[in-house]
C-alpha positions, 0 to 999 in steps of 0.5 A: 500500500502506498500513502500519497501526502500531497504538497497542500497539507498544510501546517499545523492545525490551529486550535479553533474557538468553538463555533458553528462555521461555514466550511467546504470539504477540501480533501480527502486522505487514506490511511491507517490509524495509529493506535490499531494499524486500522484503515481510517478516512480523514476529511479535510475541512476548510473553514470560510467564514469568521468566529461569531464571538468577540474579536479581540485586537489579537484576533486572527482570522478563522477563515481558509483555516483546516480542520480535520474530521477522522472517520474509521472505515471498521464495518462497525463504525462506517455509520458515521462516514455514511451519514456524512455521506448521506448528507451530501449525496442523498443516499447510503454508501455503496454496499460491497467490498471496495479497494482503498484507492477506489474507494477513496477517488468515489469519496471524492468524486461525490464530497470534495466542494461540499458546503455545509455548517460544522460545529467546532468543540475543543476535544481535550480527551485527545491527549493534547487540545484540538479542535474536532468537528462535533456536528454537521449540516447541508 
C-alpha cells in the first residue's frame, strides 16, 4: 500500500474557538490509524467564514483555516462516514467490498466542494487540545 501526502497539507492545525462555521470539504486522505494499524478516512475541512464571538485586537482570522474530521472505515463504525455521506449525496454508501484507492477517488468524486455548517468543540480527551468537528449540516 502506498500513502500519497500531497504538497497542500498544510501546517499545523490551529486550535479553533468553538463555533458553528461555514466550511467546504477540501480533501480527502487514506490511511491507517495509529493506535490499531486500522484503515481510517480523514476529511479535510476548510473553514470560510469568521468566529461569531468577540474579536479581540489579537484576533486572527478563522477563515481558509483546516480542520480535520477522522472517520474509521471498521464495518462497525462506517455509520458515521455514511451519514456524512448521506448528507451530501442523498443516499447510503455503496454496499460491497471496495479497494482503498477506489474507494477513496468515489469519496471524492461525490464530497470534495461540499458546503455545509460544522460545529467546532475543543476535544481535550485527545491527549493534547484540538479542535474536532462535533456536528454537521447541508
Amino acid at each position: 500500500m502506498e500513502i500519497h501526502v500531497p504538497e497542500d497539507i498544510g501546517g499545523k492545525l490551529r486550535l479553533l474557538p468553538e463555533d458553528t462555521y461555514d466550511a467546504t470539504i477540501q480533501d480527502i486522505f487514506y490511511g491507517l490509524s495509529k493506535a490499531s494499524d486500522a484503515p481510517k478516512l480523514t476529511v479535510k475541512w476548510v473553514i470560510t467564514s469568521e468566529f461569531s464571538g468577540k474579536q479581540d485586537k489579537n484576533y486572527v482570522s478563522t477563515i481558509g483555516e483546516n480542520v480535520l474530521e477522522t472517520f474509521s472505515l471498521q464495518p462497525q463504525a462506517l455509520w458515521n462516514l455514511n451519514d456524512l455521506y448521506m448528507d451530501v449525496v442523498g443516499e447510503p454508501l455503496p454496499q460491497g467490498d471496495h479497494e482503498p484507492e477506489a474507494f477513496v477517488a468515489m469519496m471524492k468524486e461525490k464530497l470534495l466542494g461540499a458546503e455545509g455548517k460544522i460545529r467546532i468543540e475543543i476535544d481535550p480527551a485527545s491527549g493534547e487540545e484540538r479542535s474536532k468537528v462535533a456536528e454537521r449540516k447541508f
